[in-house]
C-alpha positions in Angstrom: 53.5 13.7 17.0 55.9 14.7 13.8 57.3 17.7 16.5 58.6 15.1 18.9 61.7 14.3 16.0 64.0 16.7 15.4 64.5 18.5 11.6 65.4 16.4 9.2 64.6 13.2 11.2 64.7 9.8 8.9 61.1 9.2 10.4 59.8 12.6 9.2 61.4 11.7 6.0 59.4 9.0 5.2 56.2 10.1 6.3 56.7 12.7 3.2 57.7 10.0 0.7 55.1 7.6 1.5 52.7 10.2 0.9 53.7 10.1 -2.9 53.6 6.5 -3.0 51.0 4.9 -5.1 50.2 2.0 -2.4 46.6 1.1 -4.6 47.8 -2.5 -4.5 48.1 -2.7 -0.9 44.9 -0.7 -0.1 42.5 -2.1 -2.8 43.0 -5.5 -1.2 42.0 -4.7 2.1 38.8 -2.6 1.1 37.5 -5.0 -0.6 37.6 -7.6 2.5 34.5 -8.2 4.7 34.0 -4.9 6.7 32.9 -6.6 9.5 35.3 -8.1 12.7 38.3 -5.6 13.4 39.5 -2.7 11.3 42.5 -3.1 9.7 45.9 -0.6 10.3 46.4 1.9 8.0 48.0 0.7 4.9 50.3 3.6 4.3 51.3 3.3 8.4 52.0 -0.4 7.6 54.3 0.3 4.7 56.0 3.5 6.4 57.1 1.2 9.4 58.5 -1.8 7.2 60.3 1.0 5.2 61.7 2.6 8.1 62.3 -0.3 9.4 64.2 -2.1 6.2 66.3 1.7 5.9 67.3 1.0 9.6 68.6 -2.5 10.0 65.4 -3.7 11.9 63.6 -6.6 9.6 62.8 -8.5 12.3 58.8 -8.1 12.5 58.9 -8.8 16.8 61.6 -6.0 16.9 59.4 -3.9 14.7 56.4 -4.1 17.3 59.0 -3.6 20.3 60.1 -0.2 18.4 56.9 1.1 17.8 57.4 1.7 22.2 61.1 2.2 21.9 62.3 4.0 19.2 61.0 7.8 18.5 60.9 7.2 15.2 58.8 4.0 14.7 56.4 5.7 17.3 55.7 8.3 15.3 55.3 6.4 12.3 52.7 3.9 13.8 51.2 7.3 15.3 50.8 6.1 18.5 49.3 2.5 17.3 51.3 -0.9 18.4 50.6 -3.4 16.1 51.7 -7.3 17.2 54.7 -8.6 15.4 52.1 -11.4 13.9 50.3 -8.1 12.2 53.1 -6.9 11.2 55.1 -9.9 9.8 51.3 -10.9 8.3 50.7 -7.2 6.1 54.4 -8.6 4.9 53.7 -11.7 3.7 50.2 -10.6 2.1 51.7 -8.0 0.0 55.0 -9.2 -0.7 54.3 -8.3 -4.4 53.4 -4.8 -3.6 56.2 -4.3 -1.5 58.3 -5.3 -3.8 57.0 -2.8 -6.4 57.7 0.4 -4.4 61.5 -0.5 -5.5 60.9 1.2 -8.9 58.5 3.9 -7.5 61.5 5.0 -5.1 64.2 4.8 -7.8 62.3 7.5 -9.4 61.8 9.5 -6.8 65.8 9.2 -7.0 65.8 10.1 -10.6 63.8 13.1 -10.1 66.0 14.1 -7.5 68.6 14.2 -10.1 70.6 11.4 -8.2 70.5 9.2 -11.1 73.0 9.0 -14.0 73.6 5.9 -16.0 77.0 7.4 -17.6 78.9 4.3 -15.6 76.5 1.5 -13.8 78.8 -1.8 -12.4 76.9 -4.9 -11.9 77.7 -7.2 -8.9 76.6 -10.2 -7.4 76.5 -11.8 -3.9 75.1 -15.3 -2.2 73.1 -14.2 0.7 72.0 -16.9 3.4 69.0 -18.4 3.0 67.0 -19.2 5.7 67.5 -22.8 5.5 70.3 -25.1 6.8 72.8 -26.8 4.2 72.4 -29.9 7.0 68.5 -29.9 6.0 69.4 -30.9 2.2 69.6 -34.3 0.8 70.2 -36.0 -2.0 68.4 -38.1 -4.0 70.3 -40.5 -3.8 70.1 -40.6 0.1 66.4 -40.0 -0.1 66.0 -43.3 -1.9 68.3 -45.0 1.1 66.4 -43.2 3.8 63.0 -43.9 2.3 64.5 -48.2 2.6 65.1 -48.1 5.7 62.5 -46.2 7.0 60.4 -48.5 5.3 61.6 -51.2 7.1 61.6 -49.6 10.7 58.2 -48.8 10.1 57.3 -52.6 9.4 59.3 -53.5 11.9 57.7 -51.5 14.5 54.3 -52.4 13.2 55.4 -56.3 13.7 56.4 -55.4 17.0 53.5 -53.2 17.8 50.9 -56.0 16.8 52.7 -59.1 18.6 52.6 -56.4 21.9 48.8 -55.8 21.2 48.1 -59.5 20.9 49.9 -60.5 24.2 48.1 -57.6 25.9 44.8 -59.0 24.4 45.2 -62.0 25.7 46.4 -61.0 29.1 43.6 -58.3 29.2 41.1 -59.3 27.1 40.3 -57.2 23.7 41.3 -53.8 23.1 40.8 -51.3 20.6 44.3 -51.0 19.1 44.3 -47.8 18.5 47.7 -47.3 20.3 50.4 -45.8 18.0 53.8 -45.9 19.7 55.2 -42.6 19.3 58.6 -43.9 18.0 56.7 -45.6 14.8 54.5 -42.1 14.3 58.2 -40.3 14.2 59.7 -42.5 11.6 56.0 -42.8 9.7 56.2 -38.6 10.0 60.1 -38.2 8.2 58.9 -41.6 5.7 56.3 -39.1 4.4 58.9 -36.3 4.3 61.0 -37.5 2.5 58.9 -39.1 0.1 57.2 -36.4 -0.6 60.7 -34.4 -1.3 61.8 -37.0 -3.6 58.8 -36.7 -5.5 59.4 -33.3 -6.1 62.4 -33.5 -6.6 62.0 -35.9 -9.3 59.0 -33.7 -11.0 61.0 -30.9 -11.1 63.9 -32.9 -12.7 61.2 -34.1 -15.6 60.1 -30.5 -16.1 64.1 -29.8 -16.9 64.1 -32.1 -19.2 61.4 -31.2 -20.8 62.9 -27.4 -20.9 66.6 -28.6 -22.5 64.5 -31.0 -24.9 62.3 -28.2 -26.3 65.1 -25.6 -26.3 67.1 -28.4 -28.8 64.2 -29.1 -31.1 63.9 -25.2 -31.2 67.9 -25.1 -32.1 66.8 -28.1 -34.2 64.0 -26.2 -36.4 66.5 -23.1 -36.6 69.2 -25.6 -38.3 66.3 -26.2 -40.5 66.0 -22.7 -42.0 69.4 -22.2 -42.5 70.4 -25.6 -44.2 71.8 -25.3 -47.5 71.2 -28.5 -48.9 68.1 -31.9 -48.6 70.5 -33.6 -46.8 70.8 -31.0 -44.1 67.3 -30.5 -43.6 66.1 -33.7 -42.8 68.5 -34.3 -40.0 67.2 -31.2 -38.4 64.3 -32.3 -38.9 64.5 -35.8 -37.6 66.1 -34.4 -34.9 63.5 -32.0 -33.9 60.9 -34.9 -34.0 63.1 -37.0 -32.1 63.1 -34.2 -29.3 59.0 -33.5 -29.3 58.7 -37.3 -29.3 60.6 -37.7 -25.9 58.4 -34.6 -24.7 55.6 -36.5 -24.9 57.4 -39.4 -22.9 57.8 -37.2 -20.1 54.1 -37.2 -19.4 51.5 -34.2 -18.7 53.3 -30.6 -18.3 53.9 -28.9 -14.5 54.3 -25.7 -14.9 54.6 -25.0 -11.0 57.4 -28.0 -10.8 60.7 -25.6 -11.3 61.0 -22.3 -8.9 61.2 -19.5 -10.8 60.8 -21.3 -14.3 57.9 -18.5 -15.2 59.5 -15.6 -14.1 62.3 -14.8 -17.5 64.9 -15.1 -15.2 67.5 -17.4 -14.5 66.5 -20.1 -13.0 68.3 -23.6 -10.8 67.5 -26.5 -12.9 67.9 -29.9 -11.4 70.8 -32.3 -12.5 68.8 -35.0 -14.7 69.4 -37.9 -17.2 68.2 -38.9 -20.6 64.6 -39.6 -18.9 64.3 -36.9 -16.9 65.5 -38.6 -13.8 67.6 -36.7 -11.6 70.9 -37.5 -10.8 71.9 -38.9 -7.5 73.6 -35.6 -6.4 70.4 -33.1 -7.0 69.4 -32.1 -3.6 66.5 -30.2 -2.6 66.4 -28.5 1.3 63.2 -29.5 3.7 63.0 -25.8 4.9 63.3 -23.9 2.1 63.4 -26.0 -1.3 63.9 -22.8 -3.7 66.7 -22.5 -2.0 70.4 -23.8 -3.5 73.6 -25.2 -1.9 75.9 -22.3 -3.1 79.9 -21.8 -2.6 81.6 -18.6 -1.5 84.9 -17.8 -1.0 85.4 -21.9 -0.7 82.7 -22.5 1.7 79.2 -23.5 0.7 75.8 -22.1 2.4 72.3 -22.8 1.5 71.4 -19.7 -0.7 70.0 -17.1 -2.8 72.2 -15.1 -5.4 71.0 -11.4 -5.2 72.0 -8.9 -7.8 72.3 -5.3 -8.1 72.9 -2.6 -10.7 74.7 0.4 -9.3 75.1 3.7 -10.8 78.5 5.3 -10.1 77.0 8.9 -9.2 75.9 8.7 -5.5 75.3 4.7 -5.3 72.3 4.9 -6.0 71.0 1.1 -7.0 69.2 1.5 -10.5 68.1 -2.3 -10.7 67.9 -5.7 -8.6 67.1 -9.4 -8.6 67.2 -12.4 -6.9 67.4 -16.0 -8.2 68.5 -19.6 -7.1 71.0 -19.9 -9.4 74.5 -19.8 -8.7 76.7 -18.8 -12.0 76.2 -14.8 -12.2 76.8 -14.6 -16.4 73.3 -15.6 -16.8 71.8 -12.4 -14.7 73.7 -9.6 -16.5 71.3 -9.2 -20.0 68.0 -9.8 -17.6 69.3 -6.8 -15.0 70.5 -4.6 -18.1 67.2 -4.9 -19.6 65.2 -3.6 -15.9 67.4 -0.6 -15.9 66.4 -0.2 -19.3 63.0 -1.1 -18.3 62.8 1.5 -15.5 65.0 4.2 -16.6 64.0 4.5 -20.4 67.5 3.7 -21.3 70.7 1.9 -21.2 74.0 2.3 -19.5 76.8 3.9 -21.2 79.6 2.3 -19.4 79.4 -0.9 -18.2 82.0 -2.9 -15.5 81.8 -6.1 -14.4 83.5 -8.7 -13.0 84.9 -11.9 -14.3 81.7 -13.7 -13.6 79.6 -11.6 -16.0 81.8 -12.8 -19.2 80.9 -14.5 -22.0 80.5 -14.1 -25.7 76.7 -13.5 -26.3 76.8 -10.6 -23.2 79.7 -8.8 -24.8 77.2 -9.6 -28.0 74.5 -7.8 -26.1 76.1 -5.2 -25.0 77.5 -4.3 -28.3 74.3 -4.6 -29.7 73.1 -2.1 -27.1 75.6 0.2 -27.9 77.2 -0.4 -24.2 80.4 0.8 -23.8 81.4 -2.5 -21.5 84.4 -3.5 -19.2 83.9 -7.2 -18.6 86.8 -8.8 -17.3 87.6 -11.9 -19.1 89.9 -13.4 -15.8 90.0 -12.9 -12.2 92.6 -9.9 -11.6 95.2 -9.7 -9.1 94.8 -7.2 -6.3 95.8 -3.7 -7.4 96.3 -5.4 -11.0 94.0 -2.7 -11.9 96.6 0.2 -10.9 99.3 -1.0 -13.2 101.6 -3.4 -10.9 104.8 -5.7 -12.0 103.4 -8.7 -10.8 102.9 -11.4 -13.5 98.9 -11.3 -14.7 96.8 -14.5 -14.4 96.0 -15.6 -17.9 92.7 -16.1 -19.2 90.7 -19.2 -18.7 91.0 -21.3 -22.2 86.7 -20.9 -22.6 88.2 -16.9 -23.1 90.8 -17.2 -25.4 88.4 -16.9 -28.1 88.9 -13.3 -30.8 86.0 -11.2 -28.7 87.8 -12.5 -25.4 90.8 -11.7 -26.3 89.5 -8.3 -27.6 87.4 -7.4 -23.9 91.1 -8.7 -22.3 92.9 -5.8 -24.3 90.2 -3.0 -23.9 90.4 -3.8 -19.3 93.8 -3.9 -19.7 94.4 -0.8 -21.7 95.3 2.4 -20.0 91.8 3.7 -20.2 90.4 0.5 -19.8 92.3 0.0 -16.1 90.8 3.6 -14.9 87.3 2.6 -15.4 87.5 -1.0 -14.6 89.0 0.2 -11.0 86.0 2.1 -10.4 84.3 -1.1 -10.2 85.2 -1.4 -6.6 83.7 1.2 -5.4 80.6 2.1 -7.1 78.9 -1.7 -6.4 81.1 -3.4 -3.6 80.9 -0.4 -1.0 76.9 -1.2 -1.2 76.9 -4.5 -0.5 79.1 -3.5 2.2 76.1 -1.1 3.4 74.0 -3.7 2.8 75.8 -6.7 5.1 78.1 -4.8 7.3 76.1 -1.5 8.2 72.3 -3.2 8.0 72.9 -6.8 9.1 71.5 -8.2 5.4 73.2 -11.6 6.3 70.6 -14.1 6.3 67.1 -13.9 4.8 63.7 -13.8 7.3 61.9 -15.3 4.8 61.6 -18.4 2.7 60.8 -19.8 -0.7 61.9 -17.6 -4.1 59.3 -15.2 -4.8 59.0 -13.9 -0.8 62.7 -13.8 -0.6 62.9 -11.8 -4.1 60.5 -9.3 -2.1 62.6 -9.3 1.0 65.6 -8.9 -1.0 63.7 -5.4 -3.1 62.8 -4.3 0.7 66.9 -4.4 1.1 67.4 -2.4 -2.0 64.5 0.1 -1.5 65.4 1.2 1.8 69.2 1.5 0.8 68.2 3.5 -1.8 65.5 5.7 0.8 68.7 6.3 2.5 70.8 7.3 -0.5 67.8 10.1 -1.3 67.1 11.1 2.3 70.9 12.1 2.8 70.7 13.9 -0.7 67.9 16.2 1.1 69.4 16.9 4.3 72.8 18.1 2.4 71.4 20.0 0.4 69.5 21.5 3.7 72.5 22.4 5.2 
């Protein structure tokens, strides 16, 4: 069925790179199910269609099935098979991990295309819709309202419900009463909801606690080595003990509370007091509840904050990441350590944005020996190329002597030449990525299935960027 496309088809292309995939943890799964009831697709078919199907804009898993009869290309992938969406969107969610892997197995395929060169990576950061509505959120503080009232509906309509049951025994003789009026099962339904979000909510805001209050009794213990003098160390160390003691307050450990909290990335923790209460603004969405209420550009969406390393030579995207938390500073050492991870080395130029600065990254990337161009400010447009216009100054939190050193290295000579390459090495992909592909809004929910979804994005841009590379060179 391969001579149906013409040379060089995407399709064809695929076919040859899923060959050199190492798809073990998709296929070891399924062998080792029950043989018995109806044989499962072909894994490498399976992956081959998501692939081709991520590379081309289609992520929906019912217009996956439809192109499997309407597109040349998904038909010859599937090789004649039609798998149901359900299948389809099924083989997904079952080896989301997997999936997620063949990122790094495709980036070296890149790399020993030659397409990758880390002489100038920029790092950039966008909120993508979650697929959640901000209007399914609340706060706690509304929670604990809603949960009042609904409380008192509910005996309400029980009163009600009883005093309708004893008229009608009486008219009718004795019934069973097993009649629930449909308007008390509704409010009984959300009661539970709600509860059970606010109880949630309020564990994960204990297990945030417990985080800052071990992190200060480590700082504490720290102070303790370096004290000069008695005096010195036995503040630190009533202070540590202080810390472990309200630890042991909080009650037994949840280590499943906080999305994310496992995973050495950053991570959304919840608004709390002293006691590990959280505040009356935490929220915490019914749909999706690793999700976060997130601003961009002065609006706010519920969302996830997707990150992506990009080398300058051919766009290639040489790391990625997805978390729910907003600030982008915190991802810059974590995604400089995965190209590090997967490439065997470091940048040697570095841009960023204003986002990405603080003190301990331009600490890191010194360390690192990282040749870096963090802005310290948000620039003017066309700042970069030298213009009259007055500059914004620098927030006061970058006035500081390595601030004020990054400030004079952007705004040098050299320093504006590389900086302006910034915009377009990283923000023509996410350009690709939104405007090209539809990546808008996420199919799937909760953090580690959305990190997957989000690697699909990156994999399949980057399947693109190598396919191209072959049919050039072709010609």
């Amino acid at each position: 069925t391969r001579d149906w496309l013409p040379e060089g088809h995407l399709a064809s292309f695929i076919l040859d790179v899923v060959e050199e995939l190492d798809v073990g943890a998709i296929e070891d799964p399924i062998q080792a199910k029950d043989h018995r009831g109806e044989r499962a697709y072909e894994p490498r078919m399976m992956v081959a269609l998501l692939l081709y199907g991520y590379s081309t804009g289609v992520f929906s898993s019912r217009k996956l099935a439809q192109a499997t009869w309407t597109d040349l290309g998904a038909r010859v992938l599937a090789a004649e098979a039609h798998p149901h969406f359900t299948t389809i969107n099924q083989f997904r969610l079952d080896h989301h991990k997997a999936l997620s892997a063949l990122f790094l197995q495709v980036l070296k395929l890149c790399q020993k295309a030659g397409l990758v060169d880390l002489g100038h990576v920029a790092v950039d950061g966008t909120k993508i819709q979650a697929n959640a509505s901000k209007h399914k959120a609340m706060s706690h503080t509304r929670m604990l309202e809603s949960e009042r009232r609904l409380e008192g509906e509910v005996a309400a309509l029980m009163a009600e419900a009883e005093a309708v049951n004893k008229r009608e025994d009486a008219a009718f003789g004795d019934g069973d009463g097993s009649t629930i009026p449909d308007e008390l099962k509704r409010r009984e339904t959300r009661l539970i909801r709600i509860r059970e979000a606010r109880q949630a909510l309020e564990e994960e805001a204990k297990e945030a606690r417990r985080l800052e209050l071990r992190l200060q009794a480590e700082k504490a213990r720290e102070s303790m080595k370096k004290a000069e003098n008695t005096t010195d160390v036995l503040k630190a160390e009533r202070r540590a003990m202080a810390r472990d003691a309200a630890v042991q307050k909080l009650g037994p450990e949840n280590p499943t509370a906080i999305p994310g909290a496992k995973d050495e990335l950053p991570f959304h923790k919840v608004p709390h007091d002293k006691i590990g209460a959280p505040k009356g603004t935490a929220q915490r969405n019914f749909t999706d509840s690793d999700s976060r209420i997130m601003g961009r550009r002065g609006a706010f969406q519920q969302a996830y904050n997707g990150q992506i390393a990009v080398a300058e030579k051919n766009q290639i995207i040489v790391a990625q990441l997805l978390t729910n938390q907003p600030p982008d500073a915190e991802h810059l050492v974590p995604i400089l350590e995965q190209v590090r991870e997967s490439l065997d080395a470091f940048p040697t130029k570095l841009t960023a944005d204003a986002g990405y600065w603080s003190e301990s990254n331009g600490s890191f990337c010194e360390d690192a020996a990282i040749d870096a161009y963090i802005s310290t400010r948000r620039r003017r447009h066309r700042e970069h190329q030298g213009d009259q216009e007055p500059a914004r100054p620098p927030p006061i939190a970058s006035r500081t002597k390595a601030g004020l050193a990054m400030e004079a290295k952007v705004t040098s000579e050299e320093g504006r030449v590389i900086y302006a390459k910034r915009k377009w090495v990283v923000e023509p992909v996410f350009g690709q990525l939104k405007e090209c592909r539809g990546v808008r809004r996420f199919k799937l929910r909760t953090l580690p299935k959305v990190r997957s979804e989000f690697s699909l994005h990156c994999t399949g841009h980057n399947l693109l960027k190598l396919w191209r590379s072959t049919t050039t060179a072709e010609e």
